[in-house]
C-alpha positions, 0 to 999 in steps of 0.5 A: 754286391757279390751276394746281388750277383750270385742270386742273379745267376741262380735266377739264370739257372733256375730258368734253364731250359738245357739243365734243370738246376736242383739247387746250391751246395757249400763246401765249409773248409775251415775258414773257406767256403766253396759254393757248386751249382747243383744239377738233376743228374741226367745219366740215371735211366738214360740209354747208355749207348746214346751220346749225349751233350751234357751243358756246363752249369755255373763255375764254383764260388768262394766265399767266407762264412760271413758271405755264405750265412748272407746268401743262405737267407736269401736262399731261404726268401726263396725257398731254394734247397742247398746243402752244407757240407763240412767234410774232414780229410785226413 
């Protein structure tokens, strides 16, 4: 079901008209794996002496391995572009 429910929000994303959302990218920390919403960045190029409304994207999601190899299949039917990223910290 969870997996159901994050397509369904990316589809909400992809379809934005305020954010052009670029795809998924996942943090693995051990056994947790925490999912952002990635967005194109509007700051590059713009007149820095404009104001400007920088809409909210998606909250983070967490998940386990096992649920993050399921939704990258799903990602993959739908030729959606993500990231894994596998960071260690001292």
């Amino acid at each position: 079901m969870k997996i159901e429910q994050i397509m369904s929000k990316v589809k909400n994303e992809m379809i934005r008209s305020d954010k052009m959302f670029t795809g998924i990218e996942f943090n693995v920390r051990g056994e947790q794996v925490v999912m952002n919403y990635v967005y194109a960045d509007y700051s590059s190029g713009a007149d820095t002496n404009t104001d400007m409304y920088m809409p909210h994207g998606e909250d983070p999601v967490f998940l386990n391995e096992e649920e993050m190899n399921m939704l990258l299949g799903k990602l993959r039917e739908k030729n959606i572009d993500y990231n894994i990223r596998k960071d260690e910290f001292i």
